[in-house]
C-alpha positions as CSV (number, residue, x, y, z in Angstrom):
1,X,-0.3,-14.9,-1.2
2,X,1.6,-11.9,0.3
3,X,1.4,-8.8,-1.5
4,X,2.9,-4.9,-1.1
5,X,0.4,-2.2,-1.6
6,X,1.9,1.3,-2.8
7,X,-0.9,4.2,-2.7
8,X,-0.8,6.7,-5.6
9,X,-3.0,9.4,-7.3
10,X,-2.2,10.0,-10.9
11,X,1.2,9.5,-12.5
12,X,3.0,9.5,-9.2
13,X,4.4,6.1,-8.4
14,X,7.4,4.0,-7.4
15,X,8.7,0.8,-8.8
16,X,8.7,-1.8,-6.7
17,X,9.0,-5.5,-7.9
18,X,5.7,-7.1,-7.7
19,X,3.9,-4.0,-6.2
20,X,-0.2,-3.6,-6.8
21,X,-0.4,0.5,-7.0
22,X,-3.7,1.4,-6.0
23,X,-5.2,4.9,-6.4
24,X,-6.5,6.3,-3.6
25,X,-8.8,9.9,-3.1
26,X,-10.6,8.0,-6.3
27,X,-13.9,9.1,-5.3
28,X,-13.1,12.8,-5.8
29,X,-11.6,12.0,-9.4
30,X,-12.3,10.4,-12.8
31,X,-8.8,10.1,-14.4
32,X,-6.9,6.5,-13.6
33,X,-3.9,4.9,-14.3
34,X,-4.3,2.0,-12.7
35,X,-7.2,-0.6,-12.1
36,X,-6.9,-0.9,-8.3
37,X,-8.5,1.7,-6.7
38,X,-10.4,2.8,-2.9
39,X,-13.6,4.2,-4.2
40,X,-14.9,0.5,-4.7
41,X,-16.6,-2.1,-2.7
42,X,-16.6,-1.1,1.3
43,X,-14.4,1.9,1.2
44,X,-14.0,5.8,2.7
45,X,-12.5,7.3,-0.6
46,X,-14.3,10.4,-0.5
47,X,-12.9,10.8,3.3
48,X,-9.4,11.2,1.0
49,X,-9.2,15.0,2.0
50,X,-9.0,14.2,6.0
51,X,-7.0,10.2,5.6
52,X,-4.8,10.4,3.1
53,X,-3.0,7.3,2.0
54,X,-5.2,5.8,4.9
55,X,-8.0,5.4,2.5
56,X,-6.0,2.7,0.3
57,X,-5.0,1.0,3.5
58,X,-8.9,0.8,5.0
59,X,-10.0,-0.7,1.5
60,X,-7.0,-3.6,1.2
61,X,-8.2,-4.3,4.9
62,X,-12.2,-4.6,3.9
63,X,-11.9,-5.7,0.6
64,X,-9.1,-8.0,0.3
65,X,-9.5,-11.9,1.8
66,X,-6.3,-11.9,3.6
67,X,-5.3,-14.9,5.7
68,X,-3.5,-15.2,9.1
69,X,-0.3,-16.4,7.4
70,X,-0.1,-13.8,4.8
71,X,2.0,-10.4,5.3
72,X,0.5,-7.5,3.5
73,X,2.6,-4.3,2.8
74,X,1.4,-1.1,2.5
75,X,4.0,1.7,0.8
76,X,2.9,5.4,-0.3
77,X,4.2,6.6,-3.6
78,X,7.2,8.2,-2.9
79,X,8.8,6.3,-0.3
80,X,9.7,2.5,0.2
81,X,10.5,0.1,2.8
82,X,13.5,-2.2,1.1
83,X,13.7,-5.7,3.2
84,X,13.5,-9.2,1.6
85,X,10.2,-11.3,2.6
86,X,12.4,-13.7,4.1
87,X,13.7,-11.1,6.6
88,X,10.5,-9.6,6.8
89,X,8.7,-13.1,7.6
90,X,11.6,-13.5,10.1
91,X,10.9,-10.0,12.1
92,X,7.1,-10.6,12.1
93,X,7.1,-13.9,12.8
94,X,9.2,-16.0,13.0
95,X,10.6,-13.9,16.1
96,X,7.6,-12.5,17.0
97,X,10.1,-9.7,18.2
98,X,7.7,-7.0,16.5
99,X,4.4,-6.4,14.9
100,X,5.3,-3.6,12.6
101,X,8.6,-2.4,10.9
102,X,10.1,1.3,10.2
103,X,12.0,2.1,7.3
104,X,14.4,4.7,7.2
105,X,14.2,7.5,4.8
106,X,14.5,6.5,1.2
107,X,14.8,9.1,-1.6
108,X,13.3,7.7,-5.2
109,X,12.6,9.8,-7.8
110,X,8.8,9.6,-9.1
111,X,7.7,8.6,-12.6
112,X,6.6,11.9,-14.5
C-alpha cells in the first residue's frame, strides 16, 4: 500500500486525495481532530518544539510496517507536492534517477 502523510496541528490542513493527516507536537496537547497522531507507540512528540513536522515523519518510519516496494509520502500542512504515483513510481524507481523529489512552491489556502 502506498500512502501520503500530511503533518498538521489543530484545524490546519490540506486536502489531498487519499491523504492520512496526522497531528504531530501531540504530546504537548489534548485537543485532536484527527485519529493519527506522533505521541503514540515509539515516537519523539514531545521533541515537537526542536523537530517540527519531523516528529510525524520519525513515527510513520517506526510505527508503520512499510515494505520495500511501497512509496510513502510525507507533506506538511500547508504545502503539497502534486505528481501522479505513476510518475512518482517512475522517478523513484523505475529510473532509479533519484531518491527524493522537490516540489516547487505551491500556495493552498488552509481549512479554518
Amino acid at each position: 500500500m502506498n500512502n501520503i502523510y500530511i503533518s498538521t496541528f489543530g484545524k490546519k490542513t490540506i486536502k489531498v486525495k487519499n491523504e492520512i493527516p496526522i497531528e504531530v507536537g501531540s504530546a504537548n496537547r489534548n485537543n485532536f481532530l484527527y485519529s493519527v497522531r506522533d505521541d503514540t507507540g515509539i515516537n519523539i512528540s514531545n521533541e515537537n518544539k526542536y523537530y517540527g513536522e519531523l516528529t510525524g515523519l520519525y513515527w510513520v518510519w517506526k510505527n508503520q510496517a512499510i515494505q520495500n516496494d511501497e512509496l510513502i509520502g510525507f507533506g506538511h500542512y500547508n504545502k503539497t507536492l502534486n505528481v501522479s504515483f505513476k510518475k512518482a513510481y517512475e522517478l523513484l524507481v523505475n529510473e532509479k534517477k533519484y531518491n527524493f523529489l522537490i516540489a516547487e512552491k505551491t500556495y493552498i489556502e488552509t481549512v479554518k
